[in-house]
C-alpha atoms as a printed R data frame, in Angstrom:
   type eleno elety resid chain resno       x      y       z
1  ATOM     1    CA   UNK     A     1 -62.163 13.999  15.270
2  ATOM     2    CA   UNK     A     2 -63.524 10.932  17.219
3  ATOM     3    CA   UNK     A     3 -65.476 11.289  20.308
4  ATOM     4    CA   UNK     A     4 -65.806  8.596  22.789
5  ATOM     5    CA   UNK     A     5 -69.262  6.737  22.280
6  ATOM     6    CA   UNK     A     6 -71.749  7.097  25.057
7  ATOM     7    CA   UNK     A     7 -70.116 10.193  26.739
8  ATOM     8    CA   UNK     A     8 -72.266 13.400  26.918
9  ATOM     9    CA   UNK     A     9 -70.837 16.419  25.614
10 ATOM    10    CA   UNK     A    10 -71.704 19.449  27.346
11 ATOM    11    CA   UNK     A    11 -70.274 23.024  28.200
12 ATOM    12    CA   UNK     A    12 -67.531 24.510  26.019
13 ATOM    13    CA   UNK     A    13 -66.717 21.345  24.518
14 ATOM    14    CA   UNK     A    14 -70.156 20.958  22.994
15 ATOM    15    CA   UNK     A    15 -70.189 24.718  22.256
16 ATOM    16    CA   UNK     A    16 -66.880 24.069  20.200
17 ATOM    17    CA   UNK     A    17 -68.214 20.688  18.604
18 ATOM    18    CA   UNK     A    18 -71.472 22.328  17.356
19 ATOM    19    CA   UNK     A    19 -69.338 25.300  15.783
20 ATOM    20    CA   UNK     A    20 -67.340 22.874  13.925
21 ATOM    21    CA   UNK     A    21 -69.861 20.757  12.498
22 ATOM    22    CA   UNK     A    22 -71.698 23.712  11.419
23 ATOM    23    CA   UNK     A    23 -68.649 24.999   9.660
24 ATOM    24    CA   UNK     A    24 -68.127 21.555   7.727
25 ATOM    25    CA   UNK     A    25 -71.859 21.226   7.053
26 ATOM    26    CA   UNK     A    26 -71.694 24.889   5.601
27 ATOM    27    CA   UNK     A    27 -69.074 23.495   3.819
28 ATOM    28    CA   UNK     A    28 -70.782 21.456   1.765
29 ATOM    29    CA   UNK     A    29 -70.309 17.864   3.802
30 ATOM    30    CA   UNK     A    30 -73.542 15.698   5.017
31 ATOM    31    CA   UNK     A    31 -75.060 14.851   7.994
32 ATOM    32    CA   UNK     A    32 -73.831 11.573   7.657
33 ATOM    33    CA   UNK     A    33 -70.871 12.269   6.696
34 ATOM    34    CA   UNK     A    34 -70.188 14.249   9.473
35 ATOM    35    CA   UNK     A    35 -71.871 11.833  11.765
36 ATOM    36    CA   UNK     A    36 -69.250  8.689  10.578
37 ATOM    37    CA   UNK     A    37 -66.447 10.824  10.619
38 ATOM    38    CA   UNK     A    38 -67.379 12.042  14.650
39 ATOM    39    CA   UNK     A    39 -68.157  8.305  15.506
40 ATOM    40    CA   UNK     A    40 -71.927  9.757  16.952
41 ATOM    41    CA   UNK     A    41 -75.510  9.145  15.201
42 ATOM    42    CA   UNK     A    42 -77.381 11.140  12.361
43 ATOM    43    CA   UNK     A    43 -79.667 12.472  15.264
44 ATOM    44    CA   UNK     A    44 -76.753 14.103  16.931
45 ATOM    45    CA   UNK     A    45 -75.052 15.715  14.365
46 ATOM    46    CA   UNK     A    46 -78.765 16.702  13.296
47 ATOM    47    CA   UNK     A    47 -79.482 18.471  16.869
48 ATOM    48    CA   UNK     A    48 -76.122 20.108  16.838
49 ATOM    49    CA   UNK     A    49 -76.920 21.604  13.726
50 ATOM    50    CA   UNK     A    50 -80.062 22.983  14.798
51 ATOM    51    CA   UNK     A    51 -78.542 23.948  18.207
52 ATOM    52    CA   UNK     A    52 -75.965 26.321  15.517
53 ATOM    53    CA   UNK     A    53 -79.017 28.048  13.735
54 ATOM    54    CA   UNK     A    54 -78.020 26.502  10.555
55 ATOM    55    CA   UNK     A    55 -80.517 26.414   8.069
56 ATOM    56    CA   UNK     A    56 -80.446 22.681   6.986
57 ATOM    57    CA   UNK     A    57 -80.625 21.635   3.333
58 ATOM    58    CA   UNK     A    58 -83.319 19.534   1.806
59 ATOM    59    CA   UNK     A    59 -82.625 15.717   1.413
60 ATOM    60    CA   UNK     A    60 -81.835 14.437  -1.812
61 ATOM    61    CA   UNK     A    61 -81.056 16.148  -5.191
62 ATOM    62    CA   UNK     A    62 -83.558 18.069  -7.482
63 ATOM    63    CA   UNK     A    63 -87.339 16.458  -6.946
64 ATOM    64    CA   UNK     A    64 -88.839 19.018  -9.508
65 ATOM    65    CA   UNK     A    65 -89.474 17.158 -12.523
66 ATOM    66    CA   UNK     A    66 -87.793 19.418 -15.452
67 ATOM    67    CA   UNK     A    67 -90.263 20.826 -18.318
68 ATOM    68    CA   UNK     A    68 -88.987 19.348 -22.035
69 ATOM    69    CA   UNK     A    69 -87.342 21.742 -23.952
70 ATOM    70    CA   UNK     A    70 -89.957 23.633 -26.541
71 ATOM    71    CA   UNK     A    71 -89.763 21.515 -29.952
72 ATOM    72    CA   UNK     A    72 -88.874 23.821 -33.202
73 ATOM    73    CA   UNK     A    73 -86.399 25.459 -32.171
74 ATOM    74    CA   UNK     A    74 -86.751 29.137 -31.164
């Protein structure tokens, strides 16, 4: 779904945007993902997302350092 750059979405049409990029986001897609595949910024996608209530995931992958397994064996 492309939507023409520089045109403001508002009404039902936004209502029915933000729905579907909360849906794909839930889904397991990111922000910027979503945001190239739409043709509109990170920012966007980012407000629509907060616009849906969706709680939004942390950046990155795993920044707690792991503890080394206990040596010996048990």
């Amino acid at each position: 779904m492309q939507i023409r750059p520089r045109v403001r979405i508002v009404g039902a049409e936004r209502h029915q945007l933000t729905q579907l990029v909360a849906g794909r986001y839930q889904a397991g897609e990111s922000i910027r993902v979503l945001a190239e595949s739409i043709g509109r910024s990170y920012g966007f996608i980012h407000k629509l997302l907060e616009e849906a209530g969706v709680d939004l995931r942390h950046r990155g992958g795993d920044h707690c350092p792991r503890k080394p397994a206990p040596a010996g064996g048990a």
